[in-house]
C-alpha positions in Angstrom: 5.0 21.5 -21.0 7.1 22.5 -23.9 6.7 21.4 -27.9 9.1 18.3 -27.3 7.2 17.3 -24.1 3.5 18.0 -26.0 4.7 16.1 -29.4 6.0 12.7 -27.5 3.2 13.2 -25.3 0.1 12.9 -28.6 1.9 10.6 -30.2 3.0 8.0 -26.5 -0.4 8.3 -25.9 -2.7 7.7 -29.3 -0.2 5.1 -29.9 -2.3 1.2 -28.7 0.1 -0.9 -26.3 -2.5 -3.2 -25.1 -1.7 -6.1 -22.5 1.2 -8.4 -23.9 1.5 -6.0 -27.0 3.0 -2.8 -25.5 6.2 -3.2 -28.3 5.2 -0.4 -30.3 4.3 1.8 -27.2 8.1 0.6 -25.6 9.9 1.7 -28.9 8.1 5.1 -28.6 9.2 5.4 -25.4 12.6 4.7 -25.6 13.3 5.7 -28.5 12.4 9.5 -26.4 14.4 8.6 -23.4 17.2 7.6 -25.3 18.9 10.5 -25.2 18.5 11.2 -21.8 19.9 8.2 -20.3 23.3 6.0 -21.0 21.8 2.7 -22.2 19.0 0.0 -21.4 17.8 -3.3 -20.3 15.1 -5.2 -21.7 13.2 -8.6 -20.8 11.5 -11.2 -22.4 8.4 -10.4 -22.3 8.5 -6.0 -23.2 9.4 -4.5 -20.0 12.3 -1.8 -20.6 14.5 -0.2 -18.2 16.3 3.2 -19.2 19.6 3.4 -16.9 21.9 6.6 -15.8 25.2 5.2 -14.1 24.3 1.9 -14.5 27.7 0.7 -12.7 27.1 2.0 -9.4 26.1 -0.7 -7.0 23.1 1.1 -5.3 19.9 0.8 -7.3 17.4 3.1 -7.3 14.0 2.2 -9.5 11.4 5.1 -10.8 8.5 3.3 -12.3 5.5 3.4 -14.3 3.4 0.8 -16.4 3.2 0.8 -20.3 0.0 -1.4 -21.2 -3.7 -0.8 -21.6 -6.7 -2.6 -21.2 -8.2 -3.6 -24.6 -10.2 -6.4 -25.6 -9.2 -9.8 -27.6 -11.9 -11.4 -30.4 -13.6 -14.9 -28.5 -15.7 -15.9 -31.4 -17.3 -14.8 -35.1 -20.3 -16.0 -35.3 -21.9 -17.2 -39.0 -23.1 -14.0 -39.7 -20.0 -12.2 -39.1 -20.6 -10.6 -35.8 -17.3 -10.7 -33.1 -18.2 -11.3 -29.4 -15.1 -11.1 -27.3 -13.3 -11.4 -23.5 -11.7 -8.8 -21.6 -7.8 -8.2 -21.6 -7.3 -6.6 -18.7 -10.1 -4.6 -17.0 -12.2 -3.6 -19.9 -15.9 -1.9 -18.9 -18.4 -3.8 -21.2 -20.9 -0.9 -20.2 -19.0 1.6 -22.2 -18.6 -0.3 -25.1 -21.4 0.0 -26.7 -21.2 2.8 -29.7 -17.6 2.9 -29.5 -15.0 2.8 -32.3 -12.4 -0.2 -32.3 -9.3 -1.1 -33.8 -8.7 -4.7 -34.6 -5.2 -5.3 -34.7 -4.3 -8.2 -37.4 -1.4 -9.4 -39.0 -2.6 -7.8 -42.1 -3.0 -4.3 -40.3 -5.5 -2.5 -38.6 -8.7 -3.4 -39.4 -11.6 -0.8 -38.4 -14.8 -1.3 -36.5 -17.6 -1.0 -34.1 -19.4 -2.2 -30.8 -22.8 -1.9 -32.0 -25.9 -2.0 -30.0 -29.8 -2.1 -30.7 -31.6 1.0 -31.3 -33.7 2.6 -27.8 -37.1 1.9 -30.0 -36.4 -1.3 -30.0 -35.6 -2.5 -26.8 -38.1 -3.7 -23.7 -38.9 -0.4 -22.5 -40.3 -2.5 -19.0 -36.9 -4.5 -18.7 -34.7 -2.8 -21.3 -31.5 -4.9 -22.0 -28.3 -3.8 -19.9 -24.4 -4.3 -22.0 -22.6 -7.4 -20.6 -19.2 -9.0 -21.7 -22.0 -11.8 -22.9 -23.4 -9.7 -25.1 -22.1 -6.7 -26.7 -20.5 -7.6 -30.3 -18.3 -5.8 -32.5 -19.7 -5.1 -36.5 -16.6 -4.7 -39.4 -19.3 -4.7 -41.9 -19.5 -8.6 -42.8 -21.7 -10.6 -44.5 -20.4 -13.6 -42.7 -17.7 -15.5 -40.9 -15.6 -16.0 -43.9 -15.6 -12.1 -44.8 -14.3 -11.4 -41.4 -11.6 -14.1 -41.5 -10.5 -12.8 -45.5 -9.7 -9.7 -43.1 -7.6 -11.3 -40.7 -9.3 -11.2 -37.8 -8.7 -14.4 -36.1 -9.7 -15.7 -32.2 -7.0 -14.4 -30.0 -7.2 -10.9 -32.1 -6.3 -7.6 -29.4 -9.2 -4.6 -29.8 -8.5 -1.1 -28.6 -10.6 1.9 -29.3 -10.3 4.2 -31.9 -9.4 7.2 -29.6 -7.0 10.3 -29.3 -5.8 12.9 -26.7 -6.9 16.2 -26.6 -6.7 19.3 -23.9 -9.7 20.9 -21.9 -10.2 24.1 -20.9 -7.3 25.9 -22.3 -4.7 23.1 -21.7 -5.5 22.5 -18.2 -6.7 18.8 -18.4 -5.7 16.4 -20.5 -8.3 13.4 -21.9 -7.9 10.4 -23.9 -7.7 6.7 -23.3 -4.3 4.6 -21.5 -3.4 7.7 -19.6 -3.8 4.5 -16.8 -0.9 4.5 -17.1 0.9 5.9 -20.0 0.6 9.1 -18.8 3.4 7.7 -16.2 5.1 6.5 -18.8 5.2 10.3 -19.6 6.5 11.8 -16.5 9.3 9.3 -15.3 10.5 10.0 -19.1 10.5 13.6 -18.2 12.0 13.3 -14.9 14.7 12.2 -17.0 15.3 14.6 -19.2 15.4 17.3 -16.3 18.1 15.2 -14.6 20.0 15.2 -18.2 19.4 18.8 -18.9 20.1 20.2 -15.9 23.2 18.3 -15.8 22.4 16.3 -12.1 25.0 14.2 -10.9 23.4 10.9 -9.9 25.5 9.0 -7.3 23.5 5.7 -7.9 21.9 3.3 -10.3 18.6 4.8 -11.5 16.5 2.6 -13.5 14.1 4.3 -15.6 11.2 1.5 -15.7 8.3 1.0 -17.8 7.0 -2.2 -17.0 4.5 -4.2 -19.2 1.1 -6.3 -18.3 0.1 -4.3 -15.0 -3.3 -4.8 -16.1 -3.4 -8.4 -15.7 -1.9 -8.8 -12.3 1.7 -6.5 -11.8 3.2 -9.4 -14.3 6.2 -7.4 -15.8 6.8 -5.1 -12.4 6.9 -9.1 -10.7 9.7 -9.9 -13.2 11.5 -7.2 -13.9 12.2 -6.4 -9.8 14.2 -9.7 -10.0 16.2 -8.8 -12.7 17.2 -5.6 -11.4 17.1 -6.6 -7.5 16.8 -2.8 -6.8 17.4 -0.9 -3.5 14.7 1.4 -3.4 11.3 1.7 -5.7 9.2 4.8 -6.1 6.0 3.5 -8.2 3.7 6.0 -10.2 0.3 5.1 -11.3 -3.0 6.7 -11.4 -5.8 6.7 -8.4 -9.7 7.8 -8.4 -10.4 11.6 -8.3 -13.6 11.3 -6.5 -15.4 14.7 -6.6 -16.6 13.8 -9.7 -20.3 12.2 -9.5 -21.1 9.1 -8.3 -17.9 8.9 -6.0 -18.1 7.7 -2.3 -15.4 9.7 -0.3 -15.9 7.4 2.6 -15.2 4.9 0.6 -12.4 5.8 -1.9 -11.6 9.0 0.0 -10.8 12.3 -1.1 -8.6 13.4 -3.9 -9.3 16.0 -6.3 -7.4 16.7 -9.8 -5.9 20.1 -9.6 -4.3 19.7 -5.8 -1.1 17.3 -6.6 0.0 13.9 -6.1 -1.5 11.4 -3.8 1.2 9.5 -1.7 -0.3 6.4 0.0 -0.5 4.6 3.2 -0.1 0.8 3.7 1.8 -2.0 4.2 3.4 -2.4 1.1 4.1 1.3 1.7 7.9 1.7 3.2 7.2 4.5 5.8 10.7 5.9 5.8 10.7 6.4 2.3 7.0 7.5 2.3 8.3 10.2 4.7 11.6 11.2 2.8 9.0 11.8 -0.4 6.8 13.9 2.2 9.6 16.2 3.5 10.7 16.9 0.0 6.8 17.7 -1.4 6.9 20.3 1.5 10.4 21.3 1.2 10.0 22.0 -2.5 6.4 23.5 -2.2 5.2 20.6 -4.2 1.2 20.3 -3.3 0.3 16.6 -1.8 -2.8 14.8 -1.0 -3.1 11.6 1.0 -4.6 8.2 0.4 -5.0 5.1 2.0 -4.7 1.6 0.9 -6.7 -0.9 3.0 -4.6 -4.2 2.3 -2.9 -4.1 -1.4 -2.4 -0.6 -3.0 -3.2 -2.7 -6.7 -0.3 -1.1 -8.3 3.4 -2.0 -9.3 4.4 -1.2 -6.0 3.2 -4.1 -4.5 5.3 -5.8 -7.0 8.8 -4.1 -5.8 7.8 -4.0 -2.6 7.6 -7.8 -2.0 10.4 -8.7 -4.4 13.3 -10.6 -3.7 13.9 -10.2 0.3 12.2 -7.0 0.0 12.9 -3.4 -1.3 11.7 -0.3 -0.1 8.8 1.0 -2.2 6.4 3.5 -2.2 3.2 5.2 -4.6 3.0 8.6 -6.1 -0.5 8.4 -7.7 -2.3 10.3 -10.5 -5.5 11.9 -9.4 -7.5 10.8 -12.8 -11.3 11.1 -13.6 -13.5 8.3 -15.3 -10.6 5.6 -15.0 -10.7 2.5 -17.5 -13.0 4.6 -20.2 -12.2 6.1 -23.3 -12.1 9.8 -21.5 -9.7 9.5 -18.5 -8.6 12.6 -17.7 -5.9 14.5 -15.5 -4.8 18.0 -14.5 -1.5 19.1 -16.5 -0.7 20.6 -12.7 -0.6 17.3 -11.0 1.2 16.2 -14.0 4.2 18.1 -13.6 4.1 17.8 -10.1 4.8 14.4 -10.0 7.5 14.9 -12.1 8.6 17.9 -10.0 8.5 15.2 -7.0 10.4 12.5 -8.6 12.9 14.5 -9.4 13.2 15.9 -6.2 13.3 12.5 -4.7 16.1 11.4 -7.1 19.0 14.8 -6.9 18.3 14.9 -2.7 18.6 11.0 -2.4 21.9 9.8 -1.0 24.1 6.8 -2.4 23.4 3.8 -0.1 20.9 4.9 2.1 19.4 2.9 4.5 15.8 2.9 5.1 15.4 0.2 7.6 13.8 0.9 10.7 15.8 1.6 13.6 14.8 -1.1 16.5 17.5 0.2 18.9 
């Protein structure tokens, strides 16, 4: 990753895009692809679309998902104290302790999940965080004081988090790498294209779609608008040999050994394939996952859009998913890029993936 990579990188990701707020995240983002890329689309409700050759008639789709889970204020209570209600899938257990940002018409205004101290607490049936209980302190006296700060109901809370490097570079940790760290790559896939001066035969639409984290929302509209040929989705999946994992369950992928491509039926297998012949082809390492009904991802999205477009998932192998510390290897990282690019200079204008029944 060089200095422009690493800079738009910091400042994509400590940037807050929550669910149905991603605009300052979006203008980040294109305001970096720009220069990569001929012009853009944009819906009404956030989700951009950076296009190369936007005239051809064959659309091809590279995606990833802007917003992050977060938290909106539910109700102040008289003496000041916020409770509030998820916004996507927010863990209540890890709140506790953590620093928030209240985001208010007035600005940002600063605060904290608090939580009673260990002395205190039933030692014989100590008290467990739920979305019932755990409150958010901004140091008032009262309801009023919190409203003279603009914090209303409906109010969106992130946490007060930033990206940083492990071990010498080689992971990279912070919060809304689900899945702005996608946002990342498919950016990056389009510089390569632009400075190594590819010539694209098709549509490619450069998409970062909004409110993933509430049920594929802007993926769902956003496919109709474009009513694309072909979809290759990237979002993150589980790297479970950390603890506490079930391999059985969630299977095996590691951070450190490359991409997962997944199985299943919103999977197109032709196009699953292409994207395996290339990863071998290129030397790219691969791991394999597979999704038991849904894959939970934007690609369900394209997949079952309009009469039906050929889509398939190149995941992020990420630890400790949905917490303020999610973190990848910079390996798999450019990898996925390494694929998608790949994908995009080898695919051929109007090519057919249907299967062949005769």
């Amino acid at each position: 990753m060089d200095k422009i990579a690493e800079d738009f990188l910091f400042k994509y990701l400590n940037n807050a895009a929550p669910t149905g707020f991603e605009t300052s995240g979006q203008k980040l983002w294109l305001e970096y692809i720009k220069p990569y890329t001929d012009e853009f689309i944009q819906d009404n409700y956030g989700t951009v679309a950076a296009i190369i050759n936007k005239d051809a008639p064959y659309k091809v789709v590279i995606e990833a998902h802007a917003d992050e889970i977060s938290w909106f204020v539910n109700y102040i209570s008289d003496e000041g104290y916020i409770y509030v209600v998820r916004n996507g899938g927010s863990d209540h257990q890890i709140a506790p302790s953590k620093r928030v940002n209240i985001h208010t018409d007035k600005g940002i205004v600063k605060g904290i999940f608090g939580w009673p101290a260990i002395h205190v607490r039933n030692k014989e049936n100590d008290i467990k965080p739920e979305l019932k209980n755990i409150f958010i302190d901004v140091g008032a006296d009262n309801k009023e004081e919190v409203e003279k700060m603009g914090i209303h109901v409906g109010c969106v809370i992130t946490f007060d988090d930033e990206l940083m490097y492990l071990r010498d570079k080689d992971y990279i940790v912070g919060r809304a790498l689900d899945n702005r760290i996608g946002g990342f790559m498919i950016a990056e896939v389009a510089r390569k294209i632009h400075e190594n001066k590819d010539k694209i035969p098709f549509a490619l639409y450069i998409v970062n779609s909004v409110q993933e984290e509430v049920g594929l929302k802007g993926a769902e509209m956003i496919a109709h608008q474009i009513k694309p040929d072909v979809a290759v989705v990237t979002d993150v999946c589980h790297d479970t040999h950390s603890p506490l994992y079930n391999k059985i369950e969630s299977g095996d992928q590691k951070s450190g050994k490359g991409p997962v491509l997944t199985y299943g039926p919103a999977v197109q297998n032709n196009l699953l394939k292409m994207l395996i012949d290339l990863a071998e082809k290129e030397n790219i390492p691969f791991q394999r996952s597979a999704a038991s009904r849904a894959t939970g991802t934007d690609t369900d999205a394209f997949a079952y859009s309009n009469e039906g477009v050929p889509s398939a998932l190149v995941s992020l192998p990420l630890k400790y998913m949905h917490t303020t510390v999610e973190m990848v290897h910079s390996k798999d990282v450019q990898s996925v890029i390494d694929l998608l690019h790949a994908f995009v200079v080898n695919l051929k204008d109007k090519h057919n993936f249907r299967y062949k029944l005769s």
